[in-house]
C-alpha positions as CSV (number, residue, x, y, z in Angstrom):
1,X,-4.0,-8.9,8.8
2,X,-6.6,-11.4,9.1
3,X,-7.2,-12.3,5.6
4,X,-6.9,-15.4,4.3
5,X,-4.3,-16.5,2.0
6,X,-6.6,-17.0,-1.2
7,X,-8.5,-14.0,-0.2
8,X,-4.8,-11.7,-0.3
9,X,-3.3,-14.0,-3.5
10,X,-6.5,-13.0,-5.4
11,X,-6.1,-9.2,-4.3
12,X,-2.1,-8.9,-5.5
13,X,-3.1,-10.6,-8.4
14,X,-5.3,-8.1,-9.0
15,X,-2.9,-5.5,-8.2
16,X,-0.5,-6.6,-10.3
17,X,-2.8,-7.0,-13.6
18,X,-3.2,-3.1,-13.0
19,X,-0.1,-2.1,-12.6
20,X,-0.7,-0.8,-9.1
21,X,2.0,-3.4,-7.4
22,X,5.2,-5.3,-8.9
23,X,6.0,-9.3,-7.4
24,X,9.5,-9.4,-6.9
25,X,11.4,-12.4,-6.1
26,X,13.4,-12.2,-2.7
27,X,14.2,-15.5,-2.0
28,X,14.8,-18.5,-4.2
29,X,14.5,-21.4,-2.1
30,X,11.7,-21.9,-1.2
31,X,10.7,-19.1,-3.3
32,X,9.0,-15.7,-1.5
33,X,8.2,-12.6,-3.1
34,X,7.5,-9.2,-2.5
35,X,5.2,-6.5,-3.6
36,X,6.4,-2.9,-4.0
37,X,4.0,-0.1,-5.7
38,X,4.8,1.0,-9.6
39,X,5.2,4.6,-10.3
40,X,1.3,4.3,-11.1
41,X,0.9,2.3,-7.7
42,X,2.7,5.9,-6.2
43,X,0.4,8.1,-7.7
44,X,-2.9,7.0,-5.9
45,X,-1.4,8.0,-2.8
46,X,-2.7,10.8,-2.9
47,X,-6.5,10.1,-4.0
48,X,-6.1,7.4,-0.8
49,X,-4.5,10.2,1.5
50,X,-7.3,12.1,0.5
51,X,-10.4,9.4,1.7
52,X,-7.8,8.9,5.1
53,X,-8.4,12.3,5.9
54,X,-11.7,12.6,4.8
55,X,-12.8,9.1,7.1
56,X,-10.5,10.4,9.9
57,X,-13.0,13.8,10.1
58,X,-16.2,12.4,9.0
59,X,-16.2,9.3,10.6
60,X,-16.4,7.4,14.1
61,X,-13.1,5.4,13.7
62,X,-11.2,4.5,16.7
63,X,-8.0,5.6,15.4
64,X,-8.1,10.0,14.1
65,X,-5.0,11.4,12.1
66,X,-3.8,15.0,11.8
67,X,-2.9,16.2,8.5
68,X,1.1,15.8,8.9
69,X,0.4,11.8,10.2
70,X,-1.0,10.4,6.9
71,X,1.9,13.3,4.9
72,X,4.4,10.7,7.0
73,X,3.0,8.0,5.4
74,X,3.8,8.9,1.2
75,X,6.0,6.4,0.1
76,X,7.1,8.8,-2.4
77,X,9.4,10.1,0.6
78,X,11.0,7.0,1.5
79,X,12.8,5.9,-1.5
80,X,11.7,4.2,-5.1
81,X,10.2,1.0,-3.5
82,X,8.4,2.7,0.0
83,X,8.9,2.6,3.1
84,X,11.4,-0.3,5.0
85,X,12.5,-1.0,1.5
């Protein structure tokens, strides 16, 4: 949240190039899309679950996770395109 709109265009382009995210149309008119992770997108979870945890018990973040909180979180447990998909 609180990105701009060229800021976030440029980033899921840059996603996308890599392989990380897919753009999938959900609406025609006007047209909207959506962004769900590859199987490559999948596998950095847990390189990213990793720095979580590491910043949740190294760091002074206002927000600290247990172990089983960011585990909730693998969108490798909530079906082939994440979670609320």
């Amino acid at each position: 949240e609180r990105i701009t709109t060229n800021i976030l265009t440029d980033r899921l382009r840059r996603l996308e190039a890599a392989g990380i995210v897919e753009r999938r149309a959900y609406q025609d008119a006007p047209p909207r899309y959506d962004y769900v992770l590859t199987p490559k997108g999948l596998d950095l979870f847990d390189v990213l679950a990793a720095v979580i945890r590491w910043g949740s018990d190294h760091t002074e973040c206002s927000v600290k996770l247990a172990p089983e909180d960011v585990d909730r979180m693998d969108p490798r447990d909530q079906g082939s395109d994440g979670p609320g998909r």
